[in-house]
C-alpha distance (Angstrom), angle and dihedral (degrees) to the residues before:
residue distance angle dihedral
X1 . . .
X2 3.93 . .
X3 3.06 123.5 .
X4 3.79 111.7 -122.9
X5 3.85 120.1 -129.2
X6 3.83 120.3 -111.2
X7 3.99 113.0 -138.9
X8 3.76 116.0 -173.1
X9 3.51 128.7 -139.0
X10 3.59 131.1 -147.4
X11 3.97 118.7 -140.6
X12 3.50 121.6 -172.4
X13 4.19 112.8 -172.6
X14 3.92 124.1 169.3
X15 3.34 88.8 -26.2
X16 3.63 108.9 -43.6
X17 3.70 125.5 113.4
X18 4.29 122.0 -144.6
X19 3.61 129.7 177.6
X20 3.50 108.6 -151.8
X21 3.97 129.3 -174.5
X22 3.41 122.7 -126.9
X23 3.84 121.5 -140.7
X24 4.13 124.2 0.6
X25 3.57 123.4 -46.2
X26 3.97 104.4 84.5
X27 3.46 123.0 149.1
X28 3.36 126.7 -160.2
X29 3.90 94.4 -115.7
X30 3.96 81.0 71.4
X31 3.74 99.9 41.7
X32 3.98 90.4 55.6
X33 3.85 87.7 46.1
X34 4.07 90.0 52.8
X35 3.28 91.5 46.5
X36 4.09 92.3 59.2
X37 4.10 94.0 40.5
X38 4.19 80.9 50.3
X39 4.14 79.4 56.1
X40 3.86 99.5 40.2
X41 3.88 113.7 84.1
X42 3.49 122.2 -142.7
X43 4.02 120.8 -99.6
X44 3.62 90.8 -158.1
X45 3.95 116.2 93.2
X46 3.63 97.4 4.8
X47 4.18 111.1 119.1
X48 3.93 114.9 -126.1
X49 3.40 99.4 -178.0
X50 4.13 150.7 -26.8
X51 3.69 117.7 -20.5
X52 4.09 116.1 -125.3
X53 4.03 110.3 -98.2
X54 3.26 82.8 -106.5
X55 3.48 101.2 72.8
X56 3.71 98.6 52.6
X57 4.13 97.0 92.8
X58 3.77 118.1 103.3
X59 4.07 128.5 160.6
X60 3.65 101.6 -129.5
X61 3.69 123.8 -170.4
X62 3.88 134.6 170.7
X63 3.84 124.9 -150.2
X64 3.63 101.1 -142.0
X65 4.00 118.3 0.0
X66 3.62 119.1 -169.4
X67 3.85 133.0 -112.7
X68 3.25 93.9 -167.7
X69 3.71 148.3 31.4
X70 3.87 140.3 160.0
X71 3.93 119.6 -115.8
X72 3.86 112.9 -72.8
X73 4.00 89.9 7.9
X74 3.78 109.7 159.7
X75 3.45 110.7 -154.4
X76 3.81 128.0 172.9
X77 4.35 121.1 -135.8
X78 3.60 126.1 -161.9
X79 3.80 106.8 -136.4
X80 3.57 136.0 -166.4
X81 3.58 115.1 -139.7
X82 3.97 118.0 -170.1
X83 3.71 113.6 -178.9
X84 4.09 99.8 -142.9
X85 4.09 87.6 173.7
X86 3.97 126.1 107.2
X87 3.89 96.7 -126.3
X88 4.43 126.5 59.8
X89 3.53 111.3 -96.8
X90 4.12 99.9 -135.2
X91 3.74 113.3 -122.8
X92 4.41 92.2 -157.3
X93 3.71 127.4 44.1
X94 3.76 142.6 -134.8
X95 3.30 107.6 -39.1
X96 4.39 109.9 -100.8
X97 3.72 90.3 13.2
X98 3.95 107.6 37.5
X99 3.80 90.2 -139.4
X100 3.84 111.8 156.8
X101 3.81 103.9 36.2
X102 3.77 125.4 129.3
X103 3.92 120.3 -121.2
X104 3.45 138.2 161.5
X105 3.92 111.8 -115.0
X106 3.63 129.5 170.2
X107 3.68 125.7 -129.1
X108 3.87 122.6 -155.3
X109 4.10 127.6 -154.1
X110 3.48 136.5 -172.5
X111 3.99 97.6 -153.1
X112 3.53 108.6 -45.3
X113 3.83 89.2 -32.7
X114 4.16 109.4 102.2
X115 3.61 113.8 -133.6
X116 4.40 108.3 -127.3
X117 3.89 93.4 171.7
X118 3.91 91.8 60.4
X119 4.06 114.5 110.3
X120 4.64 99.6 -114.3
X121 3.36 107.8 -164.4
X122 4.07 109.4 -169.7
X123 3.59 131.4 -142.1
X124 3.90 129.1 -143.8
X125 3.78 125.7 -138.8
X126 3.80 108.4 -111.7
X127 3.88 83.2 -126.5
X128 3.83 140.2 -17.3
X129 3.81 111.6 -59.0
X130 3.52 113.2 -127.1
X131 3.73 115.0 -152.3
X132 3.95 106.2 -83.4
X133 3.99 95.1 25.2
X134 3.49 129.8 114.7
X135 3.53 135.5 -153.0
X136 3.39 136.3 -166.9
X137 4.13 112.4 -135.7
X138 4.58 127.8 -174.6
X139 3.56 103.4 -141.3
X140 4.11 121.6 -159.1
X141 3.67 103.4 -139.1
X142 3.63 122.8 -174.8
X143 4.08 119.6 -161.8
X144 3.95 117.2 -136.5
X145 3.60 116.6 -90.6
X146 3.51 104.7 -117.3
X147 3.47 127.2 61.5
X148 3.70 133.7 -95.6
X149 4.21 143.3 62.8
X150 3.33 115.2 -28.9
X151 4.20 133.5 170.7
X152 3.79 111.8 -142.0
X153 3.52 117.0 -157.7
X154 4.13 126.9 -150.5
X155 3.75 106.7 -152.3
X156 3.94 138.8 151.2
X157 3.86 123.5 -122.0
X158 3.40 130.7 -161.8
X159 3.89 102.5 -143.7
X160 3.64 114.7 -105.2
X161 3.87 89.8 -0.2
X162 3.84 124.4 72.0
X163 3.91 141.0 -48.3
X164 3.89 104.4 -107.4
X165 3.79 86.1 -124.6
X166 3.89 88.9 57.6
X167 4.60 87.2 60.2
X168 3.61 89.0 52.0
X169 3.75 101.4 -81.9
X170 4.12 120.0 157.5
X171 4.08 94.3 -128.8
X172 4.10 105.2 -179.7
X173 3.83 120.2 -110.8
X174 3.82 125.6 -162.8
X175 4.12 116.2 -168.9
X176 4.08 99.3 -126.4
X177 3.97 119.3 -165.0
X178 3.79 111.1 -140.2
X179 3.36 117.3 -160.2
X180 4.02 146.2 113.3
């Protein structure tokens, strides 16, 4: 009989690396060794602190922004995110608290005033963006709850950090009547 080859296979899920065997012929040497990679999370992608200013400059875009909305209307956008930086923006946080991640947020104002009682949903990138890549990101927006004009503002955040727009970065606004 020959014996048959054993090819490992690397699995990465939320944030957890396994090698697994494929086919007979495990030992348990290697099943207690999968069991700690299953238990190790991976360095790679996760944010351990501030970003350099210079990675705070994105092209943002939205395919259809609304002009108008009723009080408390959650809608969701489809945006396109380019990262036009020099550095990756991380998709996951600090490990236990998620603090330095990039997400897509939106911020709401009533003239220059910014709304702080307005329910912000954020958005995760689908995975880091290297510098160059674009990703495309639904965002749950809720509109203020009492009526009037409004500018809503699509910008990224790195948790715990900054808004992009607050380094200089050219978020788009769209002026949104809320009303009945």
């Amino acid at each position: 009989m020959v014996p048959r080859k054993v090819f490992p296979v690397l699995i990465i899920i939320a944030g957890t690396v396994a090698l697994v065997g494929c086919g007979a012929g495990h030992n348990q040497n290697e099943n207690v060794s999968v069991r700690k990679a299953e238990q190790t999370p991976i360095a790679a992608g996760l944010a351990n602190g501030p970003l350099p200013d210079s990675a705070f400059k994105a092209s943002i875009s939205v395919a259809s922004p609304p002009t108008k909305l009723r009080p408390g209307q959650k809608e969701i956008l489809e945006v396109t995110v380019k990262n036009v930086s020099d550095a990756t923006w991380p998709a996951h946080g600090r490990s236990g608290d998620g603090y330095f991640q990039v997400n897509l947020g939106n911020v709401w104002f009533d003239g220059d005033a910014k709304i702080t009682d307005n329910p912000y949903i954020r958005s995760g990138l689908p995975n880091d963006a290297q510098p160059g890549g674009v990703v495309m990101v639904p965002l749950e927006i809720t509109a203020p709850g009492k009526p009037g004009d409004y500018t809503l503002q699509i910008d990224l955040v790195q948790e715990m950090v900054a808004w992009f727009s607050e380094k200089g970065n050219n978020s788009p606004k769209f002026k949104v009547r809320v009303g009945d």
